[in-house]
Structure formats: structure tokens, C-alpha cells
N, C-alpha and C positions, 0 to 999 in steps of 0.2 A: 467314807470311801473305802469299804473294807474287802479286803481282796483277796484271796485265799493262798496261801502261801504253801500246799502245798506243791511238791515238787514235779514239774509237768515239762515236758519233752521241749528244746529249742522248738521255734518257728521252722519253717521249711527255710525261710529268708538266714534267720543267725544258724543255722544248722550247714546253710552253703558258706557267710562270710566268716566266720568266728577262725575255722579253721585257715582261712586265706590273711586273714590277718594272723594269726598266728603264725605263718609261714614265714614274714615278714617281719612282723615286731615281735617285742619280747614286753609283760607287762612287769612292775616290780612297786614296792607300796613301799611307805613309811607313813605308820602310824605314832599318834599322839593322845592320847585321852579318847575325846570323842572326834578328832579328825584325822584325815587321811589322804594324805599326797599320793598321786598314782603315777607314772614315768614310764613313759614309754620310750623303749630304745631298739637296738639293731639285735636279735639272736645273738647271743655265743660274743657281746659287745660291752665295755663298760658306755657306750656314745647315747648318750640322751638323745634326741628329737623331741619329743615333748616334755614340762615337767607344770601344765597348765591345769592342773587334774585334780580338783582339790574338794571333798566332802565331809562333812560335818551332822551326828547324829546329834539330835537334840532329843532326849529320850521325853519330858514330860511333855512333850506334842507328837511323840512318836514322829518324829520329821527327820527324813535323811532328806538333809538337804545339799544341793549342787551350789556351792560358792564357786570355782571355776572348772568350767570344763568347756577348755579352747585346745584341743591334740598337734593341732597344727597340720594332720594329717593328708589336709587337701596339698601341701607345696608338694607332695609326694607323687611320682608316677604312676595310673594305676591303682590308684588309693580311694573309688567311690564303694561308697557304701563303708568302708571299714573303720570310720568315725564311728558309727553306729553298732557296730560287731564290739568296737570299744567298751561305748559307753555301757552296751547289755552286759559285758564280760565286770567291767567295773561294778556296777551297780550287784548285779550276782556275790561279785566279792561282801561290798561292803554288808549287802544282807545274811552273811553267815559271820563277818565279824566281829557285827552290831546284834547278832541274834535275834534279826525282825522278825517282827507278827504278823499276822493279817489284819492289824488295826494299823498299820506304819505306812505311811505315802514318802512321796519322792515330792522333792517342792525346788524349784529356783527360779531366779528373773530373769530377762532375756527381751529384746526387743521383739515386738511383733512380729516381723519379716523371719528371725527367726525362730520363732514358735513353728510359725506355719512351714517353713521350710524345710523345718530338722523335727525337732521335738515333736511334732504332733502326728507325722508322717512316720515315726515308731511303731509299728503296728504290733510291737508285741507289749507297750507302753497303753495306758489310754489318758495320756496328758489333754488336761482340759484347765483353760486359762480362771483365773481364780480373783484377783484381783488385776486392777488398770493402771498407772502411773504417770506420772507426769514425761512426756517425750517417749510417748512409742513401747513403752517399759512394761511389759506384765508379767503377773507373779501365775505360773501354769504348776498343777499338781497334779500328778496320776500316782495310781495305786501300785505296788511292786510284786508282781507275779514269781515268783521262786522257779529254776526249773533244774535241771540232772545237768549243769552243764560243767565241767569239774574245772573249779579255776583254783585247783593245787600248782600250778605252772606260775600262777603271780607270786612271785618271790617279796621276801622283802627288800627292800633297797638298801643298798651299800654305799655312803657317800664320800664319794670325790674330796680331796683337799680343795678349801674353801667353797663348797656345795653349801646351801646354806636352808633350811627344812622351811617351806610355804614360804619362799620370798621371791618368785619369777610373777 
């Protein structure tokens, strides 16, 4: 599933929400080896709102893959679509600090319902379900598109007294 990594212009779709979420949150990471907590919080705030963001390169499958990523972003007012401006803005990140290729895919589990409602409905993604699982569980993977979108603004993360790194 090889997919050319070089760098090509937002969608018309993340080129309207990337910046409306950015209006709004602020992203910030903490890295470890090959994983990568993401946090989202308020602009100009130490206040988390999400800290459910968690991905993992596994370099000899060339697999970044999504262990969690729940933002929490829908309890928020105003907040459609900017799940998705997220997720594009994260995934962008971790492909310059995992230095992917165009042999490297995006891989994680997720119930059906949402495959088809979130993940697949990515139009700048082309997830397509890979394996089936026991209770509604499929394993969906698409190829990861690189584009100009500058995620110098994701900071690293500075942790809170008793903040504690991949444990929400």
C-alpha cells in the first residue's frame, strides 16, 4: 500500500478546519522511543481536555500505528469536524518524527460503526478495513499522504505535578 510521500497541499476540507481548530486548541506531544502521546488543550493554557492521543511506530512493518485516539472533542461546542483536522494534524506530526516513507501505512482497531463513520469518511486518508474480529472489531489501514502543512505549533508537552506519560 505504497503511497507517495511527497509533500502536497491540504484538502480543500483540512485547509478550512486545521486552522478553526487551531483557533481553539492548542496541540503539544511527549515522546518516548517509538511512542507518542498527543494533548490537547486550551491556547495560551496549561488545561488539558484531551490526553487520549497515543501512537506507536513500529518501524520493521513500517506501521504507525493508532493505539488511542479518543480527543474527546465532540463534549465541546462547535467542535464538528475538528476530530478530524486533529487527527490529520497529528498523523502529519508523527510522519516527520518518525521519518516515514512511502512504504509506511497508518494501522488501528476500532469497531465497525466506527470505521465507517469516522475513519473511512477521511477523505484525505484512504483507510480500507484489513482484518475482522471477534465483536464488531476491525483492524482498517490506509497509506499516509505527507502534505505542506507546518505542525511546528505542536509543542512538546510539559507535565503537570503528578501528570503521569500514556496512563488516561
Amino acid at each position: 500500500m505504497a503511497v507517495s510521500l511527497t509533500a502536497q497541499p491540504e484538502s480543500v476540507f483540512m485547509h478550512k478546519n486545521i486552522p478553526l481548530f487551531l483557533k481553539r486548541f492548542s496541540l503539544s506531544y511527549f515522546r518516548e522511543d517509538s511512542c507518542i502521546e498527543y494533548f490537547i488543550g486550551k491556547p495560551n493554557s496549561i488545561e488539558t481536555i484531551s490526553s487520549s492521543l497515543v501512537f506507536s511506530y513500529y518501524s520493521p512493518k513500517k506501521d504507525l500505528h493508532v493505539s488511542r485516539f479518543y480527543p474527546e472533542l465532540y463534549l465541546r461546542s462547535n467542535s464538528k469536524y475538528l476530530s478530524a483536522a486533529c487527527f490529520y494534524l497529528v498523523i502529519q506530526h508523527c510522519s516527520e518524527c518518525f521519518s516515514l516513507d512511502d512504504t509506511c501505512h497508518i494501522s488501528l482497531e476500532t469497531v465497525e460503526n466506527i470505521s465507517d463513520s469516522f475513519y473511512r469518511k477521511l477523505g484525505d486518508f484512504n483507510f480500507n478495513v484489513s482484518r475482522h474480529f471477534v465483536g464488531n472489531v476491525v483492524e482498517i489501514v490506509s497509506g499516509i499522504v505527507k502534505s505542506n502543512v507546518d505542525t511546528s505549533i505542536i509543542k512538546e508537552h510539559i507535565y503537570q505535578p503528578g501528570e503521569i506519560p500514556f496512563m488516561k
